[in-house]
VEXSEKE-572731 format. One record per residue: residue number from 1; residue in three letters; chain; x, y, z of N, C-alpha, C, CB in turn. Coordinates in nm, 4 decimals. Glycine has a CB too. Layout:
[pt NUM,"ALA","A",[X,Y,Z],[X,Y,Z],[X,Y,Z],[X,Y,Z]] ...
This chain:
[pt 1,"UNK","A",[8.3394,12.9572,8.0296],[8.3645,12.9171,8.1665],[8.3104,13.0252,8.2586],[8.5158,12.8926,8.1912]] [pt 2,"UNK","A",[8.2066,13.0255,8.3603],[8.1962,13.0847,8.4706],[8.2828,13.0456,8.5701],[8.0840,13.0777,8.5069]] [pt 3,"UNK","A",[8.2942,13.1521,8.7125],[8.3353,13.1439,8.8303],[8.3273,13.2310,8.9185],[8.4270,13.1188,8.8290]] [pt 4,"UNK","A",[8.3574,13.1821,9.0612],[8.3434,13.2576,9.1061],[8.4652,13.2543,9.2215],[8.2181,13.2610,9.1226]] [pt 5,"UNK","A",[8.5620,13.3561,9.2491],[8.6012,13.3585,9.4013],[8.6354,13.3648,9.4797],[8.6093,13.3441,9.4445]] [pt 6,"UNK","A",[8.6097,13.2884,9.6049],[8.6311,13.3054,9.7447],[8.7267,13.2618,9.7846],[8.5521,13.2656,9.8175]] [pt 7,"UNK","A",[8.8217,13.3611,9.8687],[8.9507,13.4181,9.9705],[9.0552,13.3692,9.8322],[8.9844,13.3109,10.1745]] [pt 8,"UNK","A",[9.0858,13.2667,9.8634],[9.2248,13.1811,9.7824],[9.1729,13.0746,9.6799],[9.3310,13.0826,9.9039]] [pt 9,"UNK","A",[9.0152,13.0435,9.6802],[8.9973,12.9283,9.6087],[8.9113,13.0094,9.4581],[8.8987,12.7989,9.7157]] [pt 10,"UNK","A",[8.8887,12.9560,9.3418],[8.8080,12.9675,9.2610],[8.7346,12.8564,9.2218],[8.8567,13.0180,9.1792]] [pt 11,"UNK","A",[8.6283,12.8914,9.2228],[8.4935,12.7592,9.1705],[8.4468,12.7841,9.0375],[8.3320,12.7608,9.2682]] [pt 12,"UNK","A",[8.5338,12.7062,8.9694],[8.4774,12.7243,8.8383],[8.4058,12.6763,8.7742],[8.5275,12.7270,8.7752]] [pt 13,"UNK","A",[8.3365,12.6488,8.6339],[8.2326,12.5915,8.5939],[8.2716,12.5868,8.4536],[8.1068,12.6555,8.6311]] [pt 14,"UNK","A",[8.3253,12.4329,8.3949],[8.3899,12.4975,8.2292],[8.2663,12.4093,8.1313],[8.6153,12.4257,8.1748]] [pt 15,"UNK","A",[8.2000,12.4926,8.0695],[8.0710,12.4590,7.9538],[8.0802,12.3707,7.8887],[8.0396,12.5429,7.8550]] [pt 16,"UNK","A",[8.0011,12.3036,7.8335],[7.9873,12.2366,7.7157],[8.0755,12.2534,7.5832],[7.8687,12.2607,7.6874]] [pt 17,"UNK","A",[8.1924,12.2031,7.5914],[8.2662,12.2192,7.4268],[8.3750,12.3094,7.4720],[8.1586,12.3033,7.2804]] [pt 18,"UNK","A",[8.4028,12.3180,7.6042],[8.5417,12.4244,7.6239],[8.6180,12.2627,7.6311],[8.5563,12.5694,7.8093]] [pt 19,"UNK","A",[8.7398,12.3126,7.6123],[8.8609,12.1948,7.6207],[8.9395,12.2416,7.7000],[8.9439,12.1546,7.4957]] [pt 20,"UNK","A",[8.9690,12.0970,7.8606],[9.0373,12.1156,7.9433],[9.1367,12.0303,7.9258],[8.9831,12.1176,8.0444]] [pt 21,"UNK","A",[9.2684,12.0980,7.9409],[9.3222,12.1946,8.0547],[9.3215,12.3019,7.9657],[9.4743,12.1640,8.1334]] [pt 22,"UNK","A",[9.3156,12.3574,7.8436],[9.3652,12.4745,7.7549],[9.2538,12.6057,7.8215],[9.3404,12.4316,7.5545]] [pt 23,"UNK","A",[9.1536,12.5398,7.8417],[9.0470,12.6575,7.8882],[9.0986,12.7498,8.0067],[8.9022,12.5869,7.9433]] [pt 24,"UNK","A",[9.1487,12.5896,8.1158],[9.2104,12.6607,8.2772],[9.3358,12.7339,8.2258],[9.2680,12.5251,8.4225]] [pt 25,"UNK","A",[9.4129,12.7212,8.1284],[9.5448,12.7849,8.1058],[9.5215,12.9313,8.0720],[9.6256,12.7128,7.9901]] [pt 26,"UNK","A",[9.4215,12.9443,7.9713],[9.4197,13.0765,7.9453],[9.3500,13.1582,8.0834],[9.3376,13.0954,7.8030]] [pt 27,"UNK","A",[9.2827,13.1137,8.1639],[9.2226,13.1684,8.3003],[9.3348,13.1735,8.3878],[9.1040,13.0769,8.3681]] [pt 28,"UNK","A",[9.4008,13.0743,8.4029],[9.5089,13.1067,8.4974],[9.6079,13.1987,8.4451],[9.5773,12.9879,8.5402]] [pt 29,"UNK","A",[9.6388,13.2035,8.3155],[9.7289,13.3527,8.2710],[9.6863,13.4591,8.2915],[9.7576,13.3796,8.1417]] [pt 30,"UNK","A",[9.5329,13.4451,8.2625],[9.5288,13.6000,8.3036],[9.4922,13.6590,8.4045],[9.4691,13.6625,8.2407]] [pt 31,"UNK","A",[9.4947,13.5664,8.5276],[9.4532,13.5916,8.6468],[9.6184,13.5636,8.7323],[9.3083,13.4856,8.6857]] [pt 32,"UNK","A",[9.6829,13.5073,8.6287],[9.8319,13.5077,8.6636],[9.8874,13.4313,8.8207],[9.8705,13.6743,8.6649]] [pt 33,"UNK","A",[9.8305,13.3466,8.7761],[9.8163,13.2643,8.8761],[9.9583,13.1691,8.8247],[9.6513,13.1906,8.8846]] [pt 34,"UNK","A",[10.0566,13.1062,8.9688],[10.1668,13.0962,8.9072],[10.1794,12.9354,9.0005],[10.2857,13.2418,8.9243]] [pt 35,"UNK","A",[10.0732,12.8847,9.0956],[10.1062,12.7619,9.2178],[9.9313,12.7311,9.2113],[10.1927,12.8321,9.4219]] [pt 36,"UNK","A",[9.8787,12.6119,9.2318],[9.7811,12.6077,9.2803],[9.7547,12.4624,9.2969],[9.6993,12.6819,9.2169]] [pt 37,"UNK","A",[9.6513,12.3922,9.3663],[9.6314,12.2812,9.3537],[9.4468,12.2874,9.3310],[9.7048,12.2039,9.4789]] [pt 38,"UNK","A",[9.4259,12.1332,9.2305],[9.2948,12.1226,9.1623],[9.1905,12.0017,9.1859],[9.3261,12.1226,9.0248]] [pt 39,"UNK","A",[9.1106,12.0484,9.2478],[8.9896,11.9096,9.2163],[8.8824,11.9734,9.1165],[8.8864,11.8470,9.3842]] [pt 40,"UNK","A",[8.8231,11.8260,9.0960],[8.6793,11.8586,9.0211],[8.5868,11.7270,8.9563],[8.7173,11.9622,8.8857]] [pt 41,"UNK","A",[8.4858,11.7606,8.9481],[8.4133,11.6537,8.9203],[8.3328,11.7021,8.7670],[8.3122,11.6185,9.0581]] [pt 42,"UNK","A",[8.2347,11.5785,8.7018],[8.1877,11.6249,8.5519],[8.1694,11.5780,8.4502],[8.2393,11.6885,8.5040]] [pt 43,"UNK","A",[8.1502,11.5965,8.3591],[8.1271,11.4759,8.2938],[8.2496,11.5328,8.1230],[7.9059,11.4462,8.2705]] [pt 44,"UNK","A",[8.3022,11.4463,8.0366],[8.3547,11.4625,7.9074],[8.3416,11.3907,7.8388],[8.4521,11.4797,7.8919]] [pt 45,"UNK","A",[8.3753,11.4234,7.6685],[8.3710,11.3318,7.5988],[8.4945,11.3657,7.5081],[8.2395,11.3138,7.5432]] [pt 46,"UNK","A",[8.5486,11.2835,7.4462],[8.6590,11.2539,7.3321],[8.7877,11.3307,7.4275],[8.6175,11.3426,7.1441]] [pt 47,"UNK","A",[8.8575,11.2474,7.5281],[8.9357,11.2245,7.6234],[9.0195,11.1633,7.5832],[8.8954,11.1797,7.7158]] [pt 48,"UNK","A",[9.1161,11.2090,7.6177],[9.2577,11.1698,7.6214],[9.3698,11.1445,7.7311],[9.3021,11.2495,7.5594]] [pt 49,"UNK","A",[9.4289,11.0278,7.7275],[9.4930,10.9881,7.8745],[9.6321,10.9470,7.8510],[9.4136,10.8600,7.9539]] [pt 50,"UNK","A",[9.7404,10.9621,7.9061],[9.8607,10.8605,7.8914],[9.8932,10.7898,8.0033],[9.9838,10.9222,7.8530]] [pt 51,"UNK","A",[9.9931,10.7451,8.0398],[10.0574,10.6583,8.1327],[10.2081,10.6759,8.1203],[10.0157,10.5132,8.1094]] [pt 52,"UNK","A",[10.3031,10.6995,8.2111],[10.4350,10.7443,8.2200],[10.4512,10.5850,8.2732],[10.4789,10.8959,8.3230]] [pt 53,"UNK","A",[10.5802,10.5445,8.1901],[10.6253,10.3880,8.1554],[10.7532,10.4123,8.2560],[10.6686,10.3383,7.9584]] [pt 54,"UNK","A",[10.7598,10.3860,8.3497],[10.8933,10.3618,8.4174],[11.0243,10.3315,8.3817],[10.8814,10.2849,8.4804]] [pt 55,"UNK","A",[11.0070,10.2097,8.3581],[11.1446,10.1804,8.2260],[11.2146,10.2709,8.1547],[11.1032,10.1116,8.1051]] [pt 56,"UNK","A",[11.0798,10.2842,8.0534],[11.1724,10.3296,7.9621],[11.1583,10.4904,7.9308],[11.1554,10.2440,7.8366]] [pt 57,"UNK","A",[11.1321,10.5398,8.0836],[11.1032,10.7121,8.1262],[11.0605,10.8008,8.0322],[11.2262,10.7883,8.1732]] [pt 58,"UNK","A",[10.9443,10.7809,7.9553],[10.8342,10.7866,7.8963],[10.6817,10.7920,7.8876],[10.8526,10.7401,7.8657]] [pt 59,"UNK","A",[10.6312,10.8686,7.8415],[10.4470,10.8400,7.8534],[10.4545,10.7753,7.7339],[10.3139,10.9865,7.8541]] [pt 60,"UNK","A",[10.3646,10.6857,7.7552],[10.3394,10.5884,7.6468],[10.2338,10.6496,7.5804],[10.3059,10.4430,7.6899]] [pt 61,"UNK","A",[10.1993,10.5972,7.4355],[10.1076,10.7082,7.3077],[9.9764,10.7193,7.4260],[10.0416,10.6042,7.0923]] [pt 62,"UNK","A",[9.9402,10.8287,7.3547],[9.8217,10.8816,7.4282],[9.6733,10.7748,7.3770],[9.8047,11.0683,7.3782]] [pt 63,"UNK","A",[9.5812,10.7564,7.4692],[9.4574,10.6765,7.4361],[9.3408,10.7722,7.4591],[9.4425,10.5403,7.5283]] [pt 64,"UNK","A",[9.3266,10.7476,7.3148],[9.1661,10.8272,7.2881],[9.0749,10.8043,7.3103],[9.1175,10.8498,7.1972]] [pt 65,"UNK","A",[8.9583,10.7869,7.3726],[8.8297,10.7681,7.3951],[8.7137,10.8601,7.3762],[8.8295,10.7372,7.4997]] [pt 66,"UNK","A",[8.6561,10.8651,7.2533],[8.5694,10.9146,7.1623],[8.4562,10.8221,7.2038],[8.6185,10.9117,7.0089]] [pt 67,"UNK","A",[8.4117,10.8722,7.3572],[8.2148,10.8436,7.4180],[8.2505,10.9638,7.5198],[8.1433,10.6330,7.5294]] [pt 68,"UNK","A",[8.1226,10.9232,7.5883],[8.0782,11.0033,7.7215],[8.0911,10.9531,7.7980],[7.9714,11.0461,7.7488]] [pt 69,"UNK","A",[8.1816,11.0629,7.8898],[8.2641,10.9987,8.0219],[8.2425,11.0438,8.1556],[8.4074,11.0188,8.0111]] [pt 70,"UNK","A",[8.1967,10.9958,8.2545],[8.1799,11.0600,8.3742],[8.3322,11.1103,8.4341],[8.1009,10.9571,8.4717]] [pt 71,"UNK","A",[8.3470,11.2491,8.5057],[8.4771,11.2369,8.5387],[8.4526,11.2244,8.6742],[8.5716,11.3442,8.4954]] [pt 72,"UNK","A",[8.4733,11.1389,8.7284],[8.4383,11.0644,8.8919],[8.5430,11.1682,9.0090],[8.5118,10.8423,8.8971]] [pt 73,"UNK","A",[8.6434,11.1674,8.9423],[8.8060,11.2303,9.0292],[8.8984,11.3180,8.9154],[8.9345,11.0640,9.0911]] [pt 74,"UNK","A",[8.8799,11.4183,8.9251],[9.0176,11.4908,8.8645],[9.0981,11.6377,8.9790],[8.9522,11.5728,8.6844]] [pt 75,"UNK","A",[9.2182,11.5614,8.9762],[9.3322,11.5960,9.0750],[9.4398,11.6815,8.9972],[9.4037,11.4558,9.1382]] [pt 76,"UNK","A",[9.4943,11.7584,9.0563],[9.6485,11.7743,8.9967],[9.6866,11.9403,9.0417],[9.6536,11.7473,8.7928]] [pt 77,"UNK","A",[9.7489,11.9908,8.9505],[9.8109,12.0871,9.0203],[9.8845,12.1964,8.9172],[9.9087,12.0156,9.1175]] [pt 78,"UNK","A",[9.9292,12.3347,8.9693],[9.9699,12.4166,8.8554],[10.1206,12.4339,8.9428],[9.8583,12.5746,8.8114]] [pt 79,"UNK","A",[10.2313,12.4490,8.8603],[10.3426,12.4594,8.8643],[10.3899,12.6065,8.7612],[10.3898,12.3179,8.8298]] [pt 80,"UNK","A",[10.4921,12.6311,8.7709],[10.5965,12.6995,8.6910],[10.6791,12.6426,8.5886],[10.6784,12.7452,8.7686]] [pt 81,"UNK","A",[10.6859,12.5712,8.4645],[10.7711,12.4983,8.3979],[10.8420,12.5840,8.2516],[10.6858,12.3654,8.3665]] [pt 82,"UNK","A",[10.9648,12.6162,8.2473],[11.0051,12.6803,8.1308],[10.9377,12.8432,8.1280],[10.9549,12.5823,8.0027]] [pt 83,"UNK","A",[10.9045,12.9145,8.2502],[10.8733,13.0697,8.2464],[10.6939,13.0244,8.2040],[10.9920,13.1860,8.0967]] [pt 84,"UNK","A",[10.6594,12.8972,8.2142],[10.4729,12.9161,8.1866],[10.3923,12.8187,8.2404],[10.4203,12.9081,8.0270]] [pt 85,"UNK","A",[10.2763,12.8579,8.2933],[10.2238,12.8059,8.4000],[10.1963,12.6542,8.3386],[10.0958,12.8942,8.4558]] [pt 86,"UNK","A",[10.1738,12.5077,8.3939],[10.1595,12.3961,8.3459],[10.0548,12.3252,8.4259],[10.2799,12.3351,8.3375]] [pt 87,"UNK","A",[9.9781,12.3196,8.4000],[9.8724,12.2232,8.4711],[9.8996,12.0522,8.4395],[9.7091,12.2692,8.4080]] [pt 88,"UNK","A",[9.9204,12.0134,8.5662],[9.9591,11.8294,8.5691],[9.8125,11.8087,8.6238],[10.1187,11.7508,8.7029]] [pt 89,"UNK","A",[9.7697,11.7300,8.5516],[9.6228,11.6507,8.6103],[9.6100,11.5107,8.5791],[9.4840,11.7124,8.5467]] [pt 90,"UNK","A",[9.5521,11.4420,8.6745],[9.5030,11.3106,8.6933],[9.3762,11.3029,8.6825],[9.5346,11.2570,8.8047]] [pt 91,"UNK","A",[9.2996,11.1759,8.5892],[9.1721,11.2283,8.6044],[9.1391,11.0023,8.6136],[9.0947,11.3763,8.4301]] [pt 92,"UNK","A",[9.0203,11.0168,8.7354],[8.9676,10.8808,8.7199],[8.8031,10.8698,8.5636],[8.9038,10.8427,8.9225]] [pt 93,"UNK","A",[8.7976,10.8287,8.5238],[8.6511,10.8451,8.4424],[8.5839,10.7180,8.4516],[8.6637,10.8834,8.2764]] [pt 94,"UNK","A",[8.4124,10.7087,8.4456],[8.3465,10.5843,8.4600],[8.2555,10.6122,8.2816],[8.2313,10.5746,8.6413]] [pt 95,"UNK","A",[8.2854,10.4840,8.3031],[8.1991,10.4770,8.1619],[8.0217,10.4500,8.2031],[8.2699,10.3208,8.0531]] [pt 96,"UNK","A",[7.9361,10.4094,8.1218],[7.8457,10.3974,8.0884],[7.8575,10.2439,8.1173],[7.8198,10.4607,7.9721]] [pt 97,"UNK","A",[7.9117,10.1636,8.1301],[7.9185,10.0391,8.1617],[7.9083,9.9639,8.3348],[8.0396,10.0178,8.0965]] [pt 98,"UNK","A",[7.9818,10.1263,8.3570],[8.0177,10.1141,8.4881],[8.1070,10.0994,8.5317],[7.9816,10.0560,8.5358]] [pt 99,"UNK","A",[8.2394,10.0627,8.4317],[8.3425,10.0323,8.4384],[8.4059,10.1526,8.4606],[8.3753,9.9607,8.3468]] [pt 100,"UNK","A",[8.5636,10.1798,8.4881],[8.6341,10.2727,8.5282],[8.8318,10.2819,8.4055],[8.6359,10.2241,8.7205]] [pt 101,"UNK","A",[8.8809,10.3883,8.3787],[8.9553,10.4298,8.3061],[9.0274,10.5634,8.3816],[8.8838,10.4444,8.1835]] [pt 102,"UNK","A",[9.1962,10.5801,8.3488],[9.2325,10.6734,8.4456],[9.3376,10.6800,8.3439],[9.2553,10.6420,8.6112]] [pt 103,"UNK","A",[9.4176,10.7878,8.4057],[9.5380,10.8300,8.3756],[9.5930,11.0187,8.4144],[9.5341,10.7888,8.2186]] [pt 104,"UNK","A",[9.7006,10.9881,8.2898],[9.7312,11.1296,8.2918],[9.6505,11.2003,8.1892],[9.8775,11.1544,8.2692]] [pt 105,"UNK","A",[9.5826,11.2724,8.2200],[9.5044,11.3731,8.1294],[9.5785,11.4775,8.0164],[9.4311,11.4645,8.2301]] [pt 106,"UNK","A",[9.5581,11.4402,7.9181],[9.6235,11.5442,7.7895],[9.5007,11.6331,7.8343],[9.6332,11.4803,7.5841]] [pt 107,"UNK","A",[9.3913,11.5885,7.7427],[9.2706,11.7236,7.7154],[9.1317,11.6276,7.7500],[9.2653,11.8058,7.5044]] [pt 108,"UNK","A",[9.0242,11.6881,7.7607],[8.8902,11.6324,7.6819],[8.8181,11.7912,7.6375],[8.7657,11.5165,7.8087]] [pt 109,"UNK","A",[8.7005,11.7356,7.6032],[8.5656,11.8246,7.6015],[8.4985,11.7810,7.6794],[8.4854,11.8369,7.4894]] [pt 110,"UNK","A",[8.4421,11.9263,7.7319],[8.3748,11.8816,7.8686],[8.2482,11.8963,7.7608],[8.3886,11.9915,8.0432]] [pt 111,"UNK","A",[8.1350,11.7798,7.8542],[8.0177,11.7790,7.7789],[7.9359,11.7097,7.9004],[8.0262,11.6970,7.6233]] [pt 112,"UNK","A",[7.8379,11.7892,7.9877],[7.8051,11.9039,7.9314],[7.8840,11.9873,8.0562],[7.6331,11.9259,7.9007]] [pt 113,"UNK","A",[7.9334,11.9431,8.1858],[7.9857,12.0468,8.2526],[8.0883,11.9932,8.3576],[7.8756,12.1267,8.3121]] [pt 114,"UNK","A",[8.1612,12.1091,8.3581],[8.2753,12.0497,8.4205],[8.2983,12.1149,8.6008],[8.4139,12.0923,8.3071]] [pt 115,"UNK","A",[8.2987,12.1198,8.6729],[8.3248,12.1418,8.8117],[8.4390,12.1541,8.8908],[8.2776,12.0674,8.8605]] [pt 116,"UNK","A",[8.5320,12.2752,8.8371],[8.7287,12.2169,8.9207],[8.6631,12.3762,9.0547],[8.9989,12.2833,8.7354]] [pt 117,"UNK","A",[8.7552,12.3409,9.1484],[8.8139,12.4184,9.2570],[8.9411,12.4211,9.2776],[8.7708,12.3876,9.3641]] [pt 118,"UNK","A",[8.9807,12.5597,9.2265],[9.1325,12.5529,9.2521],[9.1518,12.6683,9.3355],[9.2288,12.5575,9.1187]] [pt 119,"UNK","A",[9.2425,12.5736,9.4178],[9.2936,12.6523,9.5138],[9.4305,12.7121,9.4732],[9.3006,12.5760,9.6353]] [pt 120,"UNK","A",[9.4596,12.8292,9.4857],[9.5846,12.9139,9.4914],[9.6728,12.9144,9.5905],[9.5591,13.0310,9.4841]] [pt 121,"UNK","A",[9.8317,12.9090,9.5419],[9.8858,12.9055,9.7060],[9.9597,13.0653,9.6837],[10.0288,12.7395,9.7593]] [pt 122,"UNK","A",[10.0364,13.1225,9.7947],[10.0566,13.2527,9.8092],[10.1332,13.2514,9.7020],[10.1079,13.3082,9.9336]] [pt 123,"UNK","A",[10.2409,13.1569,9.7190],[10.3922,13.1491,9.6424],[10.4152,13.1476,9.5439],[10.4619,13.0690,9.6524]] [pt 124,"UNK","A",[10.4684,13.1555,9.4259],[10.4962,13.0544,9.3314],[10.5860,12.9374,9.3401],[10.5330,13.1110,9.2390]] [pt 125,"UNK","A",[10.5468,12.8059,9.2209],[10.6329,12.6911,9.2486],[10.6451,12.6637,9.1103],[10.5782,12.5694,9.3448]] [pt 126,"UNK","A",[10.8115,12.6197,9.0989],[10.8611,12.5912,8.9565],[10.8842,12.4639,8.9292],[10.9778,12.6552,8.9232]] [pt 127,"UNK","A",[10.8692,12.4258,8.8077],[10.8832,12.2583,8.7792],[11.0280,12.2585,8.7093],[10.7445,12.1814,8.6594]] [pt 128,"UNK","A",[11.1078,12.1553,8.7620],[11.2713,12.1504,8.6918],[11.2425,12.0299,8.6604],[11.4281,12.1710,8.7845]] [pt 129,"UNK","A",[11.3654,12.0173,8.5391],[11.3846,11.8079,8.5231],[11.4412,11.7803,8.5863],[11.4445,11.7161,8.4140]] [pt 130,"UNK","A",[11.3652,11.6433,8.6462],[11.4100,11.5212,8.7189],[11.5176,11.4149,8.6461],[11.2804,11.4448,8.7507]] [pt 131,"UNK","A",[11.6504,11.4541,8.6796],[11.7565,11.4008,8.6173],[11.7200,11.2289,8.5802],[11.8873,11.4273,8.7196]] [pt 132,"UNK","A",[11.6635,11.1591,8.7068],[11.6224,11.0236,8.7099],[11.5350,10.9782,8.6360],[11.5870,10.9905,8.8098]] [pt 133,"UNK","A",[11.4348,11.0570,8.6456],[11.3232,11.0215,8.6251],[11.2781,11.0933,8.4635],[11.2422,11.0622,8.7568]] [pt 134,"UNK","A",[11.3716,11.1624,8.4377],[11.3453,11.2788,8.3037],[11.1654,11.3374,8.2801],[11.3978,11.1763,8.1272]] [pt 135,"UNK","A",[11.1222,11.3651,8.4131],[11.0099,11.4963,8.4118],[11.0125,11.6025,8.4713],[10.8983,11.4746,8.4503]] [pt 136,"UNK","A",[10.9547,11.6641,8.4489],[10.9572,11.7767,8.4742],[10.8773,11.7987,8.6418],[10.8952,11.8431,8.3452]] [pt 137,"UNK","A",[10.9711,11.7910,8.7349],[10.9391,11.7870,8.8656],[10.8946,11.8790,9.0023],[11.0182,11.7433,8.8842]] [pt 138,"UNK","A",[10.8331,11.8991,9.0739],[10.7894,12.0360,9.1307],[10.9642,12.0339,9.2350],[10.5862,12.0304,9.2456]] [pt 139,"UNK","A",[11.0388,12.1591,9.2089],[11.1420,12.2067,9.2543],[11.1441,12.3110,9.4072],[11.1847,12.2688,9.1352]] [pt 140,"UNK","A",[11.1199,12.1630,9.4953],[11.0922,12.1965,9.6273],[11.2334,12.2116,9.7064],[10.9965,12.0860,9.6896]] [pt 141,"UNK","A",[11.2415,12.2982,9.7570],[11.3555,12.3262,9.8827],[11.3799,12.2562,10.0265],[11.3324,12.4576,9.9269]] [pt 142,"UNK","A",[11.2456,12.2144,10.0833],[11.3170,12.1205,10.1955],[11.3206,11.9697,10.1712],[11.2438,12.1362,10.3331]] [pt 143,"UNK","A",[11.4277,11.8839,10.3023],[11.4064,11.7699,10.2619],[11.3536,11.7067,10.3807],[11.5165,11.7122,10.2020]] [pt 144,"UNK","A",[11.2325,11.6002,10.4297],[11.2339,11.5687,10.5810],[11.2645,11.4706,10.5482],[11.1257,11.5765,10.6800]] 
């Protein structure tokens, strides 16, 4: 992974055959980064996605997709969960068809490059469980 950066943000660049999010985890530990929020664009292959089932307050089994994937939109954010940093990401992907696939992002391989900007916030922010909802929720202090 290269990067580079500027004031509060980092522009990173994760290679061919690094696996995201595990790549950003070990960068954000040791840059100790503890809040941030993430875009990025790129392409992967052999991706993995779930879907959190309402009902029955659950991600449903994870879906594999073993091709090459454009990543059109990937969103999300770093929290505090259990004393270690957690990256939550959303990612949209287009196939080769043209068609489109989304979810919650476990991992892929980026192939051949990946494009996030993450921005850092001053603070840190911790993720608690959501009694209702049983996830692990960003543990904000005001209410409007």
């Amino acid at each position: 992974m290269l990067y580079v950066r500027q004031g509060d943000k980092y522009v990173l660049r994760f290679e061919d055959g690094e696996i995201f999010p595990d790549r950003l985890l070990e960068f954000i530990g040791a840059e100790r980064i503890n809040a941030a929020s993430l875009t990025g664009i790129g392409a992967m292959q052999r991706v993995s996605i779930t879907y959190y089932d309402m009902e029955v307050k659950t991600y449903l089994p994870d879906q594999d997709f073993d091709e090459q994937l454009e990543v059109l939109s990937l969103t999300g954010n770093v929290a505090v969960y259990d004393g270690e940093p957690l990256v939550h990401a959303h990612v949209t992907l287009g196939r080769r068809d043209y068609t489109v696939i989304g979810g919650h992002l476990r991992h892929g391989i980026v192939c051949p490059t990946l494009e996030v900007v993450l921005t850092v916030l001053p603070e840190p922010i911790e993720r608690t469980m959501d009694p209702v909802y049983e996830l692990p929720g960003l543990d904000l202090r005001n209410r409007f």
